[in-house]
VOPAGU-2260 file (C-alpha; in pm, 1 decimal, decimal comma):
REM VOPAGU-2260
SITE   aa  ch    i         X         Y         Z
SITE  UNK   A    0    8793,8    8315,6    9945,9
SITE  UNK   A    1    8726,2    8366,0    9569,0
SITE  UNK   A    2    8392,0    8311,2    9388,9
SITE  UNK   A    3    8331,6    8225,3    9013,8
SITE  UNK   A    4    8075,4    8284,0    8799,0
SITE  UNK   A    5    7932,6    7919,5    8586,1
SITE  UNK   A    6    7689,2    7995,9    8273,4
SITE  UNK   A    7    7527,1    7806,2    7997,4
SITE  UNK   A    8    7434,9    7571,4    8254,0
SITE  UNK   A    9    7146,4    7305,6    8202,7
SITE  UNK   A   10    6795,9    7314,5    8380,7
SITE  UNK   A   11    6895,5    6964,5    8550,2
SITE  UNK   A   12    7214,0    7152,7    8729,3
SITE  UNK   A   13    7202,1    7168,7    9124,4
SITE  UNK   A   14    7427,0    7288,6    9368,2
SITE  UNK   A   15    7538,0    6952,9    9461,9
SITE  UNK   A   16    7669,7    6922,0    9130,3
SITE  UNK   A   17    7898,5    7198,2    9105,2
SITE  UNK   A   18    8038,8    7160,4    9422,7
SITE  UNK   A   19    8155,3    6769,9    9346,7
SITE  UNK   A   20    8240,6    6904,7    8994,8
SITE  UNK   A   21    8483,8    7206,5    9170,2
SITE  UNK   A   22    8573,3    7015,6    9415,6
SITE  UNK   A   23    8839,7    6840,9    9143,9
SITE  UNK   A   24    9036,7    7170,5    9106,6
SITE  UNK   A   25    9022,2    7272,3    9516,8
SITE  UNK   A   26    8837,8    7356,8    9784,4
SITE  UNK   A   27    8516,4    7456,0    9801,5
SITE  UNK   A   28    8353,8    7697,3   10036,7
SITE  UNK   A   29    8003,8    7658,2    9853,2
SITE  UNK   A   30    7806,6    7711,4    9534,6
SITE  UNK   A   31    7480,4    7854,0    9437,3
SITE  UNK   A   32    7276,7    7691,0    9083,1
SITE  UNK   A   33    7032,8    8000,3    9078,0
SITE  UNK   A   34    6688,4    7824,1    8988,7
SITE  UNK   A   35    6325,8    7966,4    8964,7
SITE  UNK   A   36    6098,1    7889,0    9174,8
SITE  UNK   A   37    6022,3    7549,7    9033,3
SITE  UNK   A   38    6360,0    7451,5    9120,2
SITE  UNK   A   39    6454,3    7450,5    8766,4
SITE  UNK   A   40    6827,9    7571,4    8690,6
SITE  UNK   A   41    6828,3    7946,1    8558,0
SITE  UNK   A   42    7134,6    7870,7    8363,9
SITE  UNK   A   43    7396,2    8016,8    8594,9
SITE  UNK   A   44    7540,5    7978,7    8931,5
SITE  UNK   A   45    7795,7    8078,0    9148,2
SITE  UNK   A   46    8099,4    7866,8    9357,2
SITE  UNK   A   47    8296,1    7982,6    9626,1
SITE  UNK   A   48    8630,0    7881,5    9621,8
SITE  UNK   A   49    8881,5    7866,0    9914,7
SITE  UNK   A   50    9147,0    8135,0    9770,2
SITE  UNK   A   51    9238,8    8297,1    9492,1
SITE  UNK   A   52    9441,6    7985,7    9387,3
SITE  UNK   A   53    9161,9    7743,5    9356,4
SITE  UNK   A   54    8953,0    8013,7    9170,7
SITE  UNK   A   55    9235,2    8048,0    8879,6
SITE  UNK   A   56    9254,3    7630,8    8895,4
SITE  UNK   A   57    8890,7    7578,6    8849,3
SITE  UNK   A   58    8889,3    7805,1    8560,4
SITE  UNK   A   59    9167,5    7653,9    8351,2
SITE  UNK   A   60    9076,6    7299,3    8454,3
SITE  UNK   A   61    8672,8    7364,3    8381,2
SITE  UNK   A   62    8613,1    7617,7    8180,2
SITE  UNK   A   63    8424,7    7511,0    7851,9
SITE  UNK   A   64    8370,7    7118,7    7999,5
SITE  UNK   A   65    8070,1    6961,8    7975,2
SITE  UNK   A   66    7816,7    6946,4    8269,6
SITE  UNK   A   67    7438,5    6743,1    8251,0
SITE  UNK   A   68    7525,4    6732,7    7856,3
SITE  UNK   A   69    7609,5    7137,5    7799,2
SITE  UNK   A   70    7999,4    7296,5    7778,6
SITE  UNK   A   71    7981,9    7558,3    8121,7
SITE  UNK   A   72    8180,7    7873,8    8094,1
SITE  UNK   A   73    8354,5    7979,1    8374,5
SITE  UNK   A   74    8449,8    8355,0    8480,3
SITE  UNK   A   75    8595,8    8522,9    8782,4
SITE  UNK   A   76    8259,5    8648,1    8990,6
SITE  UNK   A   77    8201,1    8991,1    8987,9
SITE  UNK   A   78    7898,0    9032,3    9212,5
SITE  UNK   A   79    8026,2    8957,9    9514,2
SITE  UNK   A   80    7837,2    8793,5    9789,4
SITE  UNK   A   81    7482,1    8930,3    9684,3
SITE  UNK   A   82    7398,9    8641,9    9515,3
SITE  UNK   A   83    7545,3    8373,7    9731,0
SITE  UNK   A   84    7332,5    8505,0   10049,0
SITE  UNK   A   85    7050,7    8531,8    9873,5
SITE  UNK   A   86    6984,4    8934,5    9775,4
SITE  UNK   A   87    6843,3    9032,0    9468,0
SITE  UNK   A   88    7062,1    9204,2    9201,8
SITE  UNK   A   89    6898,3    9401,2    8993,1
SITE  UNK   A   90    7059,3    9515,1    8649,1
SITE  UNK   A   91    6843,0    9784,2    8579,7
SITE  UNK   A   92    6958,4   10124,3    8554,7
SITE  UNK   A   93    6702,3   10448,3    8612,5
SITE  UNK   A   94    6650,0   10660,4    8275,5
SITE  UNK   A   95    6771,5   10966,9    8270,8
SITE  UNK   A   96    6579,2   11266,2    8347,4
SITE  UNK   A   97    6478,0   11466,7    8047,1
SITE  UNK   A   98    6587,3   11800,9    7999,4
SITE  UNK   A   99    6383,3   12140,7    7970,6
C-alpha cells in the first residue's frame, strides 16, 4: 500500500471524489478529504493506493489537474497512517528551554 498527499483542494471536495478521480490511475485502498467540522473541505486529503505502482501513476497522471474547478497537487504522503485513522498530527514543536 502507498498513500499520497492531494492539496489546493476546493471546499466542495469529498472523499467520494478522490477515490473515483484515483481510481483512473489504479487501485484504491481509500482516501481521506480532511474537512472541519462543518463538513467543509480543509483543502487537503489523503488516498491510499494499492502499491507503490499506483502511487507513482496517480502522480504523473493527476498531479496539477483540475478537481471541483481548482488544479490539485499531488505528493508522495509522508505522514503515514495518522491521518487516515483519524489521529491528530500536530506540527508544533516545544521551544527551547532558555539558558542560565
Amino acid at each position: 500500500m502507498a498513500k499520497v498527499y492531494v492539496g489546493n483542494l476546493a471546499g466542495s471536495v469529498t472523499s467520494v471524489d478522490l477515490v473515483a478521480l484515483f481510481a483512473r490511475a489504479g487501485q484504491v485502498r481509500g482516501a481521506l478529504a480532511v474537512s472541519d467540522k462543518a463538513g467543509v473541505c480543509r483543502g487537503f486529503g489523503f488516498v491510499e493506493m494499492a502499491d507503490a505502482e499506483d502511487a507513482v501513476m496517480a502522480i504523473s497522471l493527476l498531479n496539477n489537474t483540475e478537481l471541483n474547478g481548482q488544479k490539485i497537487q499531488i505528493d508522495r504522503g509522508s505522514l503515514g497512517g495518522a491521518v487516515a485513522n483519524g489521529a491528530k498530527h500536530s506540527a508544533r514543536r516545544k521551544a527551547p528551554a532558555a539558558s542560565n
